[in-house]
C-alpha positions as CSV (number, residue, x, y, z in Angstrom):
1,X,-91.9,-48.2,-15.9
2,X,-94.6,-48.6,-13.2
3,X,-93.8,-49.5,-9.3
4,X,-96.7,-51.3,-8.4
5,X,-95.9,-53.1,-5.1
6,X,-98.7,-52.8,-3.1
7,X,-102.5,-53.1,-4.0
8,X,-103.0,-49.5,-2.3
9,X,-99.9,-48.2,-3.3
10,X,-99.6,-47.5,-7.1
11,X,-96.8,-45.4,-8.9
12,X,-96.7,-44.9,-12.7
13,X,-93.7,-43.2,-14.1
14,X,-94.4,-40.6,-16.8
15,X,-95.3,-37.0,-18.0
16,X,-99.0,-36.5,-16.1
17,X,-100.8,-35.1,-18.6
18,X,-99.8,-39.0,-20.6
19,X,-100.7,-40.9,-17.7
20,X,-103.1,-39.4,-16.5
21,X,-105.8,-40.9,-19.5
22,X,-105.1,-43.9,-18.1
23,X,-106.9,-43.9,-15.1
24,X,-110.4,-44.6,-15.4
25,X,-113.0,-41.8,-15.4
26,X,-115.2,-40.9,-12.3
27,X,-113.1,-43.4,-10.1
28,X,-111.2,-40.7,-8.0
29,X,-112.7,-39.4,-4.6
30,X,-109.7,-36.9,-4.4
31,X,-106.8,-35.0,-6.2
32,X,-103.9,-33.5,-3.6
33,X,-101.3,-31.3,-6.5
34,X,-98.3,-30.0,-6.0
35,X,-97.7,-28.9,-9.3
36,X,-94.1,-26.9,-9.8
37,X,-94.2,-23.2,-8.6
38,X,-91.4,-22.4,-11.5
39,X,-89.4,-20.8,-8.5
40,X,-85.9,-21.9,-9.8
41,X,-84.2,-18.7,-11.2
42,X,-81.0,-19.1,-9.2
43,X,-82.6,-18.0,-6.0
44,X,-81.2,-17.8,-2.9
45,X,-82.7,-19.3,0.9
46,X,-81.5,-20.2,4.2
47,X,-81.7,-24.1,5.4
48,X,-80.5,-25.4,8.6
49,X,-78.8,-22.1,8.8
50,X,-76.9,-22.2,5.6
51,X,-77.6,-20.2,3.1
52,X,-78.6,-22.2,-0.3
53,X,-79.6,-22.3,-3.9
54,X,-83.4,-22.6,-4.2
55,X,-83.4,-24.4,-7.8
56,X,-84.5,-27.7,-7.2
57,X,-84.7,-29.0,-11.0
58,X,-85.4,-28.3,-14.7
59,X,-88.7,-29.1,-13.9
60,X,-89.2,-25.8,-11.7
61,X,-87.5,-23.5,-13.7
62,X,-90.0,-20.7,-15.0
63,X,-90.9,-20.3,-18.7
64,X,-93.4,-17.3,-20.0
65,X,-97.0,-16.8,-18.2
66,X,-98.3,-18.1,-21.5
67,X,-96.1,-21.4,-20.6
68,X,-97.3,-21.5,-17.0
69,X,-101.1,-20.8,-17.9
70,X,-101.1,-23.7,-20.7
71,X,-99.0,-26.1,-18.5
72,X,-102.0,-25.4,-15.3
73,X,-104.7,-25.3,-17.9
74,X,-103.9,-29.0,-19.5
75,X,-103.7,-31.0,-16.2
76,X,-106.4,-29.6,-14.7
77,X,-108.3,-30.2,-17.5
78,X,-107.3,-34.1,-17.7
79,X,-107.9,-34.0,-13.8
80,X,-111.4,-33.2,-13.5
81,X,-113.3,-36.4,-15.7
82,X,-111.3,-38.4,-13.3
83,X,-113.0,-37.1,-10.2
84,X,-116.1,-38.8,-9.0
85,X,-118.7,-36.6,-9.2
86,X,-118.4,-35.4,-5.8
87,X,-114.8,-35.2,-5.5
88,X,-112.3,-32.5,-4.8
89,X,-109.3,-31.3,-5.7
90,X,-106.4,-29.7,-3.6
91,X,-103.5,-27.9,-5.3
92,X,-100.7,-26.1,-3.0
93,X,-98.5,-23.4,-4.4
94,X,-97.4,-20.0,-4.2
95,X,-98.2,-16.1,-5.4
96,X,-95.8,-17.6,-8.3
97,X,-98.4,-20.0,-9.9
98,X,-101.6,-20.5,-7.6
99,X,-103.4,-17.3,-8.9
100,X,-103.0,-18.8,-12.3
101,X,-104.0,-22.0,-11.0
102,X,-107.0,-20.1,-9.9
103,X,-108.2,-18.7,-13.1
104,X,-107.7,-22.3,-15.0
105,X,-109.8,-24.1,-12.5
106,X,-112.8,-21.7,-12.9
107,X,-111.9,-22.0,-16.8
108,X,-112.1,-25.6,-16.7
109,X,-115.6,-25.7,-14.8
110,X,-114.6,-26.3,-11.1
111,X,-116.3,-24.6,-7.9
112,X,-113.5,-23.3,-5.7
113,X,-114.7,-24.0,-2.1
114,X,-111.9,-22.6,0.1
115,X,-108.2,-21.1,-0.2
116,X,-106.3,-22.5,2.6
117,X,-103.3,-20.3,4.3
118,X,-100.8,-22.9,5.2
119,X,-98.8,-20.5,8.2
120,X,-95.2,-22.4,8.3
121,X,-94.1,-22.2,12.1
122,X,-90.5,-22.6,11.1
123,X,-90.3,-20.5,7.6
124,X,-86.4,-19.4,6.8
125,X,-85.7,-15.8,6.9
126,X,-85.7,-13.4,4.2
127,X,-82.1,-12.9,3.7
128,X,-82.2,-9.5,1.1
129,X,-84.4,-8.2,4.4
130,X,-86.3,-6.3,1.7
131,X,-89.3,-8.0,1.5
132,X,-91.9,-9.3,4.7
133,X,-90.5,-13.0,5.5
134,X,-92.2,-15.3,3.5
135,X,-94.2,-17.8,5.9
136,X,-97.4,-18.8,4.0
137,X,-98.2,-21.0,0.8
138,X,-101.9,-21.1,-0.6
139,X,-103.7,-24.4,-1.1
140,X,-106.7,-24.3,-3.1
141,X,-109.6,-26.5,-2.4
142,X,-112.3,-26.8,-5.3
143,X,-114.4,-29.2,-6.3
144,X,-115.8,-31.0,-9.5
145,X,-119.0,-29.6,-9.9
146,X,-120.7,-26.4,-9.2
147,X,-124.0,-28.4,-8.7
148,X,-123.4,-31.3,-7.2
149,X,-122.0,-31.3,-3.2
150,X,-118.9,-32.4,-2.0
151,X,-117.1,-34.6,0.4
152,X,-116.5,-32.5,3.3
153,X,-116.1,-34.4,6.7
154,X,-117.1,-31.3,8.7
155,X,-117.3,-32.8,12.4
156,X,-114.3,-34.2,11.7
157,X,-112.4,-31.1,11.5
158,X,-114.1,-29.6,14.2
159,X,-112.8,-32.3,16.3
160,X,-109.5,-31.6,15.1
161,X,-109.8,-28.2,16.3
162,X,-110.7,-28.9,19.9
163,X,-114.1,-28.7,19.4
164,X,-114.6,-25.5,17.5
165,X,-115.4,-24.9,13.8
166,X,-111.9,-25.3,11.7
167,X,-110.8,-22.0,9.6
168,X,-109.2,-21.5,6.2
169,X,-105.4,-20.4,8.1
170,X,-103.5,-23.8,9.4
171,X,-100.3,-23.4,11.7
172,X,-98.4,-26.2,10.6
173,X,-94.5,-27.0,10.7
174,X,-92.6,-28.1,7.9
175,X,-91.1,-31.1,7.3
176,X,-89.5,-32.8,10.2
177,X,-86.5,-34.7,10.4
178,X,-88.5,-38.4,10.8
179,X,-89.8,-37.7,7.4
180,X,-86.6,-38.1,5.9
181,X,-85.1,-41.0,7.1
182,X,-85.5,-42.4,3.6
183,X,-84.2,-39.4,1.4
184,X,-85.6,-35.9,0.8
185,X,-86.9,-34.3,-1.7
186,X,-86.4,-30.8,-2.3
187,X,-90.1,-29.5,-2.3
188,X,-91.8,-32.3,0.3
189,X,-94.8,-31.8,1.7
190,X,-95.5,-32.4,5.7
191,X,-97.2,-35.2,6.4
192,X,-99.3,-33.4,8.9
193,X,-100.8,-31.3,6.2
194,X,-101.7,-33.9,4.6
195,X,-103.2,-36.1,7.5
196,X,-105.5,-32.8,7.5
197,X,-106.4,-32.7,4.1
198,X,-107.3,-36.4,3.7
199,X,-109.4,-36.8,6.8
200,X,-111.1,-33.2,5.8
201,X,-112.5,-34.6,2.3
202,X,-112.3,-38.7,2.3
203,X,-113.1,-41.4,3.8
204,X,-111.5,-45.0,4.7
205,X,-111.2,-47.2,1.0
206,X,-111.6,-43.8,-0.9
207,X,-108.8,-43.5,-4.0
208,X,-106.2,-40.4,-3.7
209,X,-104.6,-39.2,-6.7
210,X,-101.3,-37.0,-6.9
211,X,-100.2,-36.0,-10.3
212,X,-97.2,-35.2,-9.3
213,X,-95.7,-37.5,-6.6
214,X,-92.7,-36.3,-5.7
215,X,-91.5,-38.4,-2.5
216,X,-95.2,-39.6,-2.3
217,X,-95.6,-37.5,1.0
218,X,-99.7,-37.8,0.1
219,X,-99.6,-42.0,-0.9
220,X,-98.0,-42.6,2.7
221,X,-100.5,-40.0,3.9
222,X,-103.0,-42.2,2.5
223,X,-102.0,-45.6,3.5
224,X,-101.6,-44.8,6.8
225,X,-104.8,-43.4,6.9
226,X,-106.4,-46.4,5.0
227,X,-107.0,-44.7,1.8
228,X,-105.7,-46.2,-1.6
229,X,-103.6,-44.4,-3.7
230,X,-101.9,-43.3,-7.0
231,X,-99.2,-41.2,-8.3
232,X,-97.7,-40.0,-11.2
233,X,-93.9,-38.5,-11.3
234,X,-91.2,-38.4,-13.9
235,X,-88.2,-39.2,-12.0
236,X,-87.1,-42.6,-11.4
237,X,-84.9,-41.5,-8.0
238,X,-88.2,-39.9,-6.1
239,X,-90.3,-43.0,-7.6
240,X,-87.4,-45.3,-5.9
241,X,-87.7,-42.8,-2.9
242,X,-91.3,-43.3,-2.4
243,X,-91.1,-47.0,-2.4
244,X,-88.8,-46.7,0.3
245,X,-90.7,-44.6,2.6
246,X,-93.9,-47.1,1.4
247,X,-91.7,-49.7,2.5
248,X,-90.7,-48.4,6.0
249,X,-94.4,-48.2,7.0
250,X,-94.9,-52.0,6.5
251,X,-93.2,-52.1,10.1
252,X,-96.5,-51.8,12.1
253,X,-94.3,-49.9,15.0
254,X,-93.3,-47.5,12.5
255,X,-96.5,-47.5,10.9
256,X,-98.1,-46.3,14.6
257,X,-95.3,-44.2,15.8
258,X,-95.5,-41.8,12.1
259,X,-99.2,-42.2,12.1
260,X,-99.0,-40.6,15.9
261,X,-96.7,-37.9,15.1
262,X,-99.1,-36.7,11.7
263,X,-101.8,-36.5,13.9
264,X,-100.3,-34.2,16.2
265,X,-100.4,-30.2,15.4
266,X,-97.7,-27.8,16.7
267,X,-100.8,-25.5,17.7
268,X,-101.7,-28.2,20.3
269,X,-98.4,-28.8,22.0
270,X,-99.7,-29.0,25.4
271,X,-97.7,-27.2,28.5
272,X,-98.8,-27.6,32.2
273,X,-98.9,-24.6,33.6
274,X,-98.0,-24.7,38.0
275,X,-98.6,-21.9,39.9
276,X,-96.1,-22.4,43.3
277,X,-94.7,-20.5,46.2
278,X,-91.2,-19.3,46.2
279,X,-89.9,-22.2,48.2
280,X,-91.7,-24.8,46.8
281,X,-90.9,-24.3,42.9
282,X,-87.6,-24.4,44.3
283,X,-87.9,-27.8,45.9
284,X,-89.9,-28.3,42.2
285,X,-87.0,-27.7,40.3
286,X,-84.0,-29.4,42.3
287,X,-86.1,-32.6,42.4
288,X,-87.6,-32.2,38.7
289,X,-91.1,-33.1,40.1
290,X,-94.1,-31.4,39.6
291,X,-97.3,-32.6,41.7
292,X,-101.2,-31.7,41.8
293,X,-104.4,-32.4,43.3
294,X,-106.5,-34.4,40.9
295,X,-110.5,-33.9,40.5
296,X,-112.5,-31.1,40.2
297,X,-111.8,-29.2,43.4
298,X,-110.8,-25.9,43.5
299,X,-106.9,-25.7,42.0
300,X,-107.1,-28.9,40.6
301,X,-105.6,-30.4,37.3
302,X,-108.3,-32.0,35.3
303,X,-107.0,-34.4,33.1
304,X,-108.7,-33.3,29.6
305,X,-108.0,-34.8,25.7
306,X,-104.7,-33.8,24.5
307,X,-102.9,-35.0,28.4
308,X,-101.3,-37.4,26.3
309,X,-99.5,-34.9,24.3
310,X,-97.9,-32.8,27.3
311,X,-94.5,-32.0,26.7
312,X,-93.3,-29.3,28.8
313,X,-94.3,-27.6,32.3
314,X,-94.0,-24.2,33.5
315,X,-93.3,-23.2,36.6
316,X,-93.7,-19.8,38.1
317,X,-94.7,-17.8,41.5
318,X,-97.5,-15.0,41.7
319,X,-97.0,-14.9,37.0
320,X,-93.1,-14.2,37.8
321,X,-90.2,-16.0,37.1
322,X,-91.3,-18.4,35.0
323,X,-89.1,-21.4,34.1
324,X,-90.4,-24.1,31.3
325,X,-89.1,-27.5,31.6
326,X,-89.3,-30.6,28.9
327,X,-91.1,-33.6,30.8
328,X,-89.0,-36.4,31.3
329,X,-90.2,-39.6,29.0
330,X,-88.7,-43.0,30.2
331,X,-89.3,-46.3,31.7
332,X,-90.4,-44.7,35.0
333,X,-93.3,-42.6,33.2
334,X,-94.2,-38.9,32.8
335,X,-97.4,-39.0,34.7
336,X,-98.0,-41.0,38.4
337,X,-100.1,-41.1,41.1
338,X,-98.5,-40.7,44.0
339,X,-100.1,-40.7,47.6
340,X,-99.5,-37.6,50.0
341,X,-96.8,-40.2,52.4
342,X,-94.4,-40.4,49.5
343,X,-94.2,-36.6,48.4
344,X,-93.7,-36.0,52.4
345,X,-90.4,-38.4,51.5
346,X,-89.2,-36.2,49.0
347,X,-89.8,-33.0,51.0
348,X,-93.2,-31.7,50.2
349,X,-96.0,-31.0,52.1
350,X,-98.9,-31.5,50.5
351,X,-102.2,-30.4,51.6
352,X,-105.8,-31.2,50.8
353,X,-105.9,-34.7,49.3
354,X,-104.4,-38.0,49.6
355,X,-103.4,-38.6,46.1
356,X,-101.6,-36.7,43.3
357,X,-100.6,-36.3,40.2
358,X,-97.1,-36.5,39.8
359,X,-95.1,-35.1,36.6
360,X,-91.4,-35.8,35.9
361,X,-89.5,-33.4,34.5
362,X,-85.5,-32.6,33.3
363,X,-84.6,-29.9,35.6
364,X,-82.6,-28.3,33.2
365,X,-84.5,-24.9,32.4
366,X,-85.3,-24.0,28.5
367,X,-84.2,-21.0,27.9
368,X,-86.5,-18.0,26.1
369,X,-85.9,-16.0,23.3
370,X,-89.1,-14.2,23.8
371,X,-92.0,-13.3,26.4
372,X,-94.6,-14.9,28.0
373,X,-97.8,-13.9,28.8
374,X,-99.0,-16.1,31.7
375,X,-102.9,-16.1,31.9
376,X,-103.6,-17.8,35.6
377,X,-107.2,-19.3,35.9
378,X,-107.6,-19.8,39.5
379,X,-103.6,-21.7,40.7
380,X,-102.9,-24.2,37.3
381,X,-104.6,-25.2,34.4
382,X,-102.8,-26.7,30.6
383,X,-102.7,-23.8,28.2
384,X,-101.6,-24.4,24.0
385,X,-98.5,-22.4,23.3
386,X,-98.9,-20.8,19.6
387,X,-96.1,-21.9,18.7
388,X,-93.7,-23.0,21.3
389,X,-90.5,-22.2,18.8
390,X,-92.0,-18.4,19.0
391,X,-90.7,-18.6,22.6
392,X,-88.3,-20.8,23.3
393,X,-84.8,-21.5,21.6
394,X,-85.3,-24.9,19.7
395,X,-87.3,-26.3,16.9
């Protein structure tokens, strides 16, 4: 059975290495696999603080290396005359599988380019507390040919990293609660990691192919980014689940608000940073108002990309005491320009300028669960926090 909804959109339901001849030769610009990491041995892990089973299906539980090397060897060898001849190939996985992955992709005549540490934010503990907490998975980037170059939208990336040449280790979450609102499945991929690796090696129109869907994380991926796309999966409950999520995208509201939050990295949570007296982070904090000169005086806040994505200020005197707050989002807005007449009304006495920037904020302090190292550039300036959840007590 196929689910063949949209034009860009195309499921077929099947054993990959079956399906896969179907697709026509040299007409993919890009493979994302998530091929099963044969982890389900009757494992244990920790999710939302429970402690669980890790099997997540027949399909992941382990055979013999000889089974795993075959199984890797025969898809990637049905993958590669599907590839343009400039396309690449991502795979994620695990020490479990991805160094046999490795080995079958050089067998099979790829160039590997890159091996991508994905660094979890959030990982679960390690419950025996006999091993280092596992935090990272491995995704390896190769492409078709060792002769001919690949895709690779360099300036892109760079962009993505605030200007500066993107490395090989990516601090990314896992998947967040508004990914889900159609179902879970139990080895989903974050959409922000694959936001990263679509817009890293295609462009607009391009054709995406996953071998093994899953909940489709990369096809929704895809269509939000305007890429077409096809996937391959077995089960008929995670083809029905990534219809659903397809679905819930033709809402162009929903469509914005998902594309929005992909694009967004935990690295780049952005935190405004006010140095104040005694007295008046205390008038700060019982009015939940935050204020600054704007320009490019000395002490000012100069409003910079990533403003936007503000979501929390700290306040502290002299690097002391420092409280963070969560900015207030509502009708009355997070950022105004107030005049110096109506902070005197609330108590202030502003100096130096006529106008200001004016931040709302819940006056409700987080609390810490760890230290902060305040580094003051002349009174306030907006710092990245690597991560916030390293600091503060929620996800």
């Amino acid at each position: 059975m196929d689910f063949t909804t949209y034009p860009d959109f195309m499921l077929l339901q099947g054993d990959c290495m079956e399906r896969l001849k179907e697709i026509e030769n040299n007409s993919i610009n890009a493979i994302f696999a998530d091929p099963p990491y044969f982890l389900s041995n009757g494992g244990i892990s920790v999710q939302n603080g429970k402690q669980v089973c890790v099997d997540k299906g027949d399909w992941d539980k382990g055979g013999t290396p000889e089974h795993i090397y075959k199984f890797n060897r025969r898809w990637l060898e049905v993958c590669r005359p599907k590839l343009k001849d400039n396309g690449t190939i991502w795979i994620s996985g695990t020490y479990h599988n991805i160094f046999v992955v490795q080995r079958c992709l050089q067998e099979c005549g790829y160039k590997i380019l890159n091996i991508i540490t994905w660094q979890k934010t959030d990982p679960p503990p390690n419950l025996s507390c006999r091993y280092f907490n596992f935090s990272t998975e491995l995704i390896i980037w190769a492409r078709k040919s060792p002769k001919i170059p690949h895709k690779f939208n360099y300036d892109v990336m760079k962009e993505l990293n605030g200007g500066k040449q993107m490395t090989d280790v990516w601090r990314l979450s896992s998947v967040g609660k508004w990914e889900k609102t159609c179902g879970k499945h139990p080895t989903q991929k974050p959409l922000r990691l694959l936001y990263r690796i679509i817009l890293a090696s295609t462009d607009k129109c391009d054709t995406i192919l996953d071998p093994f869907a899953g909940s489709c994380t990369t096809g929704i991926a895809a269509n939000l980014l305007g890429r077409k796309f096809i996937g391959i999966e077995q089960s008929n409950d995670f083809l029905q689940l990534g219809v659903r999520r397809r679905q819930e995208i033709n809402n162009p509201l929903t469509a914005q608000e998902m594309l929005k939050k992909m694009s967004e990295s935990p690295d780049e949570v952005m935190v405004l940073v006010n140095h104040a007296s005694q007295d008046k982070r205390k008038l700060m904090i019982e009015k939940g108002i935050c204020y600054m000169r704007a320009g490019e005086s000395k002490g000012s806040l100069q409003v910079t990309h990533g403003f936007e994505r503000m979501r929390f200020v700290l306040l502290h005197t002299n690097g002391v005491n420092a409280q963070l707050f969560h900015i207030k989002k509502g009708k009355e807005g997070s950022f105004q320009i107030w005049n110096k007449f109506s902070l005197e009304k609330q108590g202030f006495q502003p100096e130096h300028a006529d106008y200001y920037i004016v931040i709302h904020f819940e006056n409700t302090p987080i609390e810490f669960v760890g230290q902060l190292n305040i580094k003051q550039r002349i009174n306030t300036y907006i710092p990245k926090i690597y991560p916030l959840s390293d600091i503060i007590g929620i996800e």
